[in-house]
C-alpha positions in Angstrom: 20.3 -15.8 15.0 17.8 -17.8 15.7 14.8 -17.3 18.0 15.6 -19.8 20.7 19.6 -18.7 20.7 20.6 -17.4 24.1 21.7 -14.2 23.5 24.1 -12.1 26.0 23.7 -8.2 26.1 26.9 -7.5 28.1 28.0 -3.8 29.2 27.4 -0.9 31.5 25.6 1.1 29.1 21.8 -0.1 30.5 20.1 2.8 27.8 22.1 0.7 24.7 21.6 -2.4 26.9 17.7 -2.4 27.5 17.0 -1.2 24.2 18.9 -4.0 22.3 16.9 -6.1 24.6 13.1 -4.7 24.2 14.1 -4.9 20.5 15.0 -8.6 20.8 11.9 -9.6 22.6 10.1 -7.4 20.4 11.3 -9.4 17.7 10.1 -12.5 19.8 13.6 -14.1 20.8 13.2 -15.6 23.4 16.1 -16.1 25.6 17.9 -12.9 25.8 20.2 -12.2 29.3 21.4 -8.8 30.3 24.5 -8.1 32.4 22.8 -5.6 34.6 19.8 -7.4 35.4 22.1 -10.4 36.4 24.1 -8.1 39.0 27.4 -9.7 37.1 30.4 -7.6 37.5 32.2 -7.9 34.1 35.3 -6.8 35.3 35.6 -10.0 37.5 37.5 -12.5 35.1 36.4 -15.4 37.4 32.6 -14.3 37.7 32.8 -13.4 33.5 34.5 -17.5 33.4 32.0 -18.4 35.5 29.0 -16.9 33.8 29.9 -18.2 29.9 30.6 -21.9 31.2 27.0 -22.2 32.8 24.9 -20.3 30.5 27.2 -20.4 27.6 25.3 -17.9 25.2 25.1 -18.4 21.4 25.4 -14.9 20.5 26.8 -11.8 22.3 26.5 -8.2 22.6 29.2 -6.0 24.1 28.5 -2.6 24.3 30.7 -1.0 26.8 32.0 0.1 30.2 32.5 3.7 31.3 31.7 6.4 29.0 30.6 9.9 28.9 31.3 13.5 27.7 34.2 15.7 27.6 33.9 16.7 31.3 33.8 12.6 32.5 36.8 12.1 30.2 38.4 14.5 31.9 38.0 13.2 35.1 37.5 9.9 34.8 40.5 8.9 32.1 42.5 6.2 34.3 38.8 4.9 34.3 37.5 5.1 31.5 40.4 2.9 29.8 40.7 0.6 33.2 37.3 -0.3 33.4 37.1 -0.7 29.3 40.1 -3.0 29.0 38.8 -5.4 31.6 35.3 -5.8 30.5 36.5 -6.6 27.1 38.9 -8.6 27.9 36.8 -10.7 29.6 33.8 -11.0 27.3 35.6 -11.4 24.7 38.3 -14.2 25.7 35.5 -16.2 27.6 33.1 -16.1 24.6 36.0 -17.5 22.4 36.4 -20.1 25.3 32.9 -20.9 25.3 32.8 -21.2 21.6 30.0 -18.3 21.1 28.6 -18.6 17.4 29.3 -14.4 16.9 30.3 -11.3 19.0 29.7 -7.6 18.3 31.4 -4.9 19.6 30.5 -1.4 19.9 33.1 0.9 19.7 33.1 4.9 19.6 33.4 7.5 16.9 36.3 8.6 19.0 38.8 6.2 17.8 39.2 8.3 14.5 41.8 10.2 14.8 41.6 14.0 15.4 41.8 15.4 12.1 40.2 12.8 10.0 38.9 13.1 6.6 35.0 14.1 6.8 32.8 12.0 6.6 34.7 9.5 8.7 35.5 6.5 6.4 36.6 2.8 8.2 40.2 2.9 6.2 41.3 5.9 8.1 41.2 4.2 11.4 44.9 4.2 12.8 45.8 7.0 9.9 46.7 9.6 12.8 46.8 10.9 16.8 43.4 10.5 18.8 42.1 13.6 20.4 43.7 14.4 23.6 40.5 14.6 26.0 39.2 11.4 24.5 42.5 9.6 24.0 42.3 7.1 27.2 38.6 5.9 26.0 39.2 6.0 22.4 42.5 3.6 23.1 40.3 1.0 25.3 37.8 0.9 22.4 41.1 0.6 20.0 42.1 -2.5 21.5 38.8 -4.0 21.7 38.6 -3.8 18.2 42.0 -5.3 17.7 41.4 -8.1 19.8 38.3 -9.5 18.1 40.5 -9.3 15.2 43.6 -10.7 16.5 40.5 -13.7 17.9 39.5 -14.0 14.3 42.4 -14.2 12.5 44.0 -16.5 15.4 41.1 -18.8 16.6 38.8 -18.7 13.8 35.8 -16.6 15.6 33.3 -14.3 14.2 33.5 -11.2 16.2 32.6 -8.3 14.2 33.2 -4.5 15.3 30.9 -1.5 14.8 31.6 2.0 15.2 28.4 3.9 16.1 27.6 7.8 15.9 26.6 9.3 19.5 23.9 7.6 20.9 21.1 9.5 22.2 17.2 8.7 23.8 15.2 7.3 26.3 17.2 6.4 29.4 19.9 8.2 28.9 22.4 9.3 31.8 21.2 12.9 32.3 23.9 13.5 35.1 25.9 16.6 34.0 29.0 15.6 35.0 29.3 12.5 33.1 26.4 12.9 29.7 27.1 13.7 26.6 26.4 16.8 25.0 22.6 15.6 24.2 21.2 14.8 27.0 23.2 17.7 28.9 21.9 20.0 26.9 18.4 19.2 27.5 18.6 18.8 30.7 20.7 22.2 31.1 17.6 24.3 28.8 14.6 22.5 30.2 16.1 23.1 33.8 16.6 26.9 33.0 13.1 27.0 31.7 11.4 25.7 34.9 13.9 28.0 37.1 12.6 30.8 34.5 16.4 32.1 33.8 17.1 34.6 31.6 20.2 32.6 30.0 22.3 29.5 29.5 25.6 29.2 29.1 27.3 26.5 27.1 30.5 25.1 26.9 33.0 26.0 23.8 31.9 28.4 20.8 28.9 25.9 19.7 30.2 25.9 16.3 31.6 22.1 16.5 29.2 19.6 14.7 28.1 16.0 15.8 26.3 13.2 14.7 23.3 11.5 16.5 21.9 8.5 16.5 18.7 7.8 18.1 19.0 4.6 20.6 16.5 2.3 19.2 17.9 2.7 15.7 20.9 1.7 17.2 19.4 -1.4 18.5 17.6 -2.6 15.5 21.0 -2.1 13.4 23.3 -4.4 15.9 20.5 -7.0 15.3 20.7 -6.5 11.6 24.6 -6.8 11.7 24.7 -10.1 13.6 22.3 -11.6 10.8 24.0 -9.8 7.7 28.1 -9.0 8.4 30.6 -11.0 9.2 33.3 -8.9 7.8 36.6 -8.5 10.6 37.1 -4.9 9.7 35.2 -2.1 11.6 31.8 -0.9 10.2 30.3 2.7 10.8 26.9 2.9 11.8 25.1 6.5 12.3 22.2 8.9 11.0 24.3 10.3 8.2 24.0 13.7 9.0 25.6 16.1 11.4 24.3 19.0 13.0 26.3 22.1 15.5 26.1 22.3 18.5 24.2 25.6 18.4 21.5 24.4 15.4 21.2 21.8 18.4 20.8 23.6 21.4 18.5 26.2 19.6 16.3 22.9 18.4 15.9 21.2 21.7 15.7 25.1 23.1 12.2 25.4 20.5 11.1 21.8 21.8 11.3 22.5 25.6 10.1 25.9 25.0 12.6 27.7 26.5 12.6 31.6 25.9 16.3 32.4 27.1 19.3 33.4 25.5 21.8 30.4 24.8 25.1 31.6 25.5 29.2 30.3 24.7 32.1 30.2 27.4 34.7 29.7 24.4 37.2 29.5 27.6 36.1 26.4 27.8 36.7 22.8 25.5 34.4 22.7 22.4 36.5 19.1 21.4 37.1 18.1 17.5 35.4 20.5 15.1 33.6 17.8 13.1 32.9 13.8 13.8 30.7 12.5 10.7 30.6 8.5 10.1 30.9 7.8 6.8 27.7 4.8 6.7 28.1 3.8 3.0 29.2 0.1 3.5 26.0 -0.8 6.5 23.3 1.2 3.4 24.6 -1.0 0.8 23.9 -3.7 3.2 20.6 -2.5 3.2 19.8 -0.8 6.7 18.9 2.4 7.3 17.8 4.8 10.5 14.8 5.2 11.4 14.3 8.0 13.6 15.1 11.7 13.0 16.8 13.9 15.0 13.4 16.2 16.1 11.5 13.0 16.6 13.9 11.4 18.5 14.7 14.4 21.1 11.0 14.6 21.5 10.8 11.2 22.6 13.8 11.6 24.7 12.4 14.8 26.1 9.0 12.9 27.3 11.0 10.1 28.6 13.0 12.8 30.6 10.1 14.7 31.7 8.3 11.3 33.1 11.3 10.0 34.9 13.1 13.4 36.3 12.7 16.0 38.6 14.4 19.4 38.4 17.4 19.4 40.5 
């Protein structure tokens, strides 16, 4: 890419969004656009037509649509994969139309199947079944991936696919019924610590381990991959290191400064017992993350402190 590109950050994810674009201007390009700030509604084909034919980006980022934990895949399946399908449909047919120089798509850990290998390596995509909560999302992000292939092979486009670990940090959704287990656990332990509760209570048996990776790592690596890949296959980029759930909640439990007890409802879903991303193939192209887990939930933590009330 080149500075004076126009670059398209394109999703309803405005924590991945914004932070691919600080980095960007950071980086002094100077004509990057996001969806959000635009008031475009991606999953209007003739708006989406209409957007790529007068600005007609260079370069393009689409990160995604609806998303969340297990409780908002529960109850937002129909959706999550509605929502999904149409946003990347669009974005990705109209930047083919509009000849855009390279695409990158983010998809989600999820699209592994439920008993995968560990650590998570790019040839066992499609290997087996998806897990059941996630199934709906994970099939959107599925098809996304094999339509910038299907784009590549047929039309000659560069449209590349990434699979990122959980994305965590600064302006993060913090809403409890739709976060991710991150961000609802901090908010969940800080709010018990300003109500001065004896307790919190956690979904599942906390025993279920997860990978994090720290938002503006993520930005700086999508950068990185639309100067240095151009491989059509998938590519898995994360911390390299996984952590469970109850190493996690007593860590963000010791940075709050909560003095409760954490406790497990195992009545309820824990999800798949490990999710690790195998990130080999993005270190030998010579990239690597930033921003540990402590440091990055402290930052998170400040950024949640400034910005929220307890409710």
């Amino acid at each position: 890419m080149r500075k004076e590109d126009k670059i398209f950050i394109s999703g309803r994810w405005p924590m991945v969004d914004m932070a691919i674009y600080r980095y960007l201007k950071h980086e002094s390009y100077k004509y990057p656009i996001v969806s959000c700030d635009i008031g475009l509604d991606l999953t209007n084909q003739s708006m989406v037509s209409s957007f790529f034919k007068k600005e007609k980006p260079d370069y393009v980022f689409l990160t995604t649509g609806m998303h969340g934990g297990i409780l908002a895949n529960r109850n937002h399946s129909a959706e999550f994969i509605y929502d999904n399908l149409q946003i990347q449909t669009n974005i990705i047919h109209y930047a083919k139309e509009c000849k855009v120089k390279k695409l990158i798509f983010l998809g989600s850990s999820c699209v592994y199947p439920k008993d995968c290998p560990q650590p998570m390596k790019e040839k066992y995509l499609l290997s087996g079944k998806l897990e059941e909560i996630s199934q709906y999302y994970a099939m959107s992000k599925l098809a996304g991936i094999m339509m910038c292939q299907a784009y590549n092979t047929q039309y000659k486009t560069r449209f590349i696919s990434a699979i990122p670990a959980t994305v965590y940090g600064p302006g993060d959704d913090f809403d409890l019924k739709n976060s991710h287990v991150l961000s609802a656990l901090l908010k969940k332990i800080d709010m018990a610590k300003e109500n001065n509760e004896s307790k919190v209570t956690l979904w599942g048996n906390g025993l279920v381990r997860r990978e994090f990776l720290y938002v503006d790592d993520l930005a700086r690596v999508t950068v990185f991959l639309m100067q240095h890949h151009n491989e059509s296959g998938i590519i898995n980029i994360g911390s390299g290191s996984d952590i469970s759930i109850k190493e996690l909640a007593e860590l963000i439990k010791e940075i709050v400064g909560f003095k409760g007890k954490i406790v497990y409802d195992k009545s309820k879903p824990s999800g798949i017992r490990r999710k690790l991303l195998d990130i080999s193939q993005i270190i030998k192209l010579g990239w690597k993350p930033e921003v540990n887990l402590k440091e990055g939930i402290i930052l998170t933590y400040q950024w949640y402190k400034k910005h929220f009330s307890v409710k």
